[in-house]
C-alpha positions, 0 to 999 in steps of 0.5 A, a space after each residue: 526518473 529512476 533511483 537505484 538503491 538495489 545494490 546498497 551493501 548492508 541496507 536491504 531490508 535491514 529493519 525488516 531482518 533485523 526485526 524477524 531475528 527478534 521474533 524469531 529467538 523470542 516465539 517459543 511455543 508459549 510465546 507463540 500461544 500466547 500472541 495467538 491469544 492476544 491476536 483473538 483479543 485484539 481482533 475483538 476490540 477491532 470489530 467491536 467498532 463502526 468506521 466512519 460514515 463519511 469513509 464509506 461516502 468517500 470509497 462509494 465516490 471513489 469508485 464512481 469517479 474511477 468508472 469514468 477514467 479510461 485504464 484501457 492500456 494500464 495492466 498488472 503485467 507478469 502473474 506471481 500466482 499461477 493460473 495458467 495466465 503468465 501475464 495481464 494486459 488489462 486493468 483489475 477492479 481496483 485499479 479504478 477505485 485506485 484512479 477514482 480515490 486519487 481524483 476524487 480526494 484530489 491527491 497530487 503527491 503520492 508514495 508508494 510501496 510496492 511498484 511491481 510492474 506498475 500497474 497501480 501507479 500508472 492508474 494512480 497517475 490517471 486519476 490525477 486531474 492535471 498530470 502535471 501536477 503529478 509527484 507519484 514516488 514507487 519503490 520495489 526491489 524489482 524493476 520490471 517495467 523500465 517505461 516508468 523511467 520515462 513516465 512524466 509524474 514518477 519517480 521509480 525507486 529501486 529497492 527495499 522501502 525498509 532501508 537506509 538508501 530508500 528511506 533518505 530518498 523518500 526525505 529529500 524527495 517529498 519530506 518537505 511537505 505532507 503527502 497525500 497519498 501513502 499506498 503499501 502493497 509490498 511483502 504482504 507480512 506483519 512486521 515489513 508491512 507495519 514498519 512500512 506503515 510506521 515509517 512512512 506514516 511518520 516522515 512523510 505525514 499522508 493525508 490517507 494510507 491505502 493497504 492491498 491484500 489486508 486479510 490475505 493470510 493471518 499476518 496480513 489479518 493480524 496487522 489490519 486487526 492492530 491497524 483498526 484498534 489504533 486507528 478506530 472509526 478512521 479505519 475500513 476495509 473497501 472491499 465491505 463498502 464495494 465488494 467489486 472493488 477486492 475479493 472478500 478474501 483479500 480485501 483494501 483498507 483506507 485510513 484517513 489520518 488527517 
């Protein structure tokens, strides 16, 4: 199934524009020092805490169990960075942990930020235990693989996850109940990534949030220092669990939020 919001006039990633004309007016030089200043506090508060046991077992399971889930045809599909390979046909690291995490905390109704060519939700589709049961909902503003449109289990929206368009689609097609799943790998900045996690958080209730590429660059870094604070022992970062799972210069953090 397929929902194209992509042409919506006035909708695309309003939130996240909207919010960057804000900062943008406000980061003078003082400012700017400033939040630099409360970044090295925040950062000290998150690090100052211990997560979990119980998260560490459930990554460690995670990663057991995705050994086992064949991702023999699931690849990442064109490269966005350039190594001299254009495109990979063949599963990274975490699409296991992604199929392992989802079979062994038994999620059935995902949402997802961040389709690209798919390669994370069909190993997420994998890792369901029955199929059938499946509900995965991805959103990206492009659409480069048109085989989800015909993928039994996912709904592929066309779109900015910030938007108006989106957003009521989210609603009516799994508001009713809490998810299970909210996985945002999406524009890798600190205020989309945060309004992604605030809204998604709020109107669909995940049972965890998985977050790619936390430490990537210093807003990416500076949302999983926030994110770790608020969230405290409910917080980790994977890769510190099981280093295959992301570089350590790149990192995924899970939350368990119920």
């Amino acid at each position: 199934m397929i929902a194209d919001f992509s042409d919506s006039p006035g909708l695309m990633n309003s939130v996240s524009r909207l919010l960057r004309r804000v900062a943008n007016r406000i980061h003078t030089p003082a400012a700017t020092e400033k939040i630099l200043q409360l970044d090295g506090a925040i950062a000290d508060k998150g690090a100052a805490g211990a997560a979990n046991p119980s998260l560490t077992a459930i990554v460690e399971q995670a990663w057991m169990q995705g050994q086992a889930i064949d991702l023999s045809t699931v690849g990442y599909g064109p490269a966005h960075w350039n190594d001299g390979k254009k495109f990979y046909d063949t599963p990274f690291p975490y699409y296991f942990f992604l199929a392992g995490f989802v079979r062994s905390q038994n999620c059935k109704r995902i949402f997802e930020i961040g389709t690209h060519f798919g390669g994370s939700t069909n190993a997420m589709l994998r890792g369901v235990a029955d199929p059938s049961e499946a509900r995965i909902v991805t959103v990206d503003v492009t659409d480069l693989n048109p085989t989800l449109h015909q993928t039994a289990g996912i709904v592929k929206v066309i779109g900015d996850a910030n938007s108006e368009g989106v957003i009521k689609m989210a609603v009516a097609t799994m508001g009713d109940a809490p998810i299970d799943l909210l996985y945002v790998d999406a524009a890798h900045d600190f205020v989309p990534t945060l309004v992604n996690l605030g809204l998604y958080i709020l109107l669909l209730k995940p049972r965890f949030v998985l977050i790619d590429d936390i430490v990537l660059n210093d807003g990416m870094r500076s949302l999983w220092n926030v994110v770790r604070v608020t969230q405290g022992a409910s917080a980790i970062n994977c890769a510190d669990v099981v280093p295959a799972i992301r570089e350590p210069n790149v990192g995924f953090g899970l939350l368990w939020l119920r």
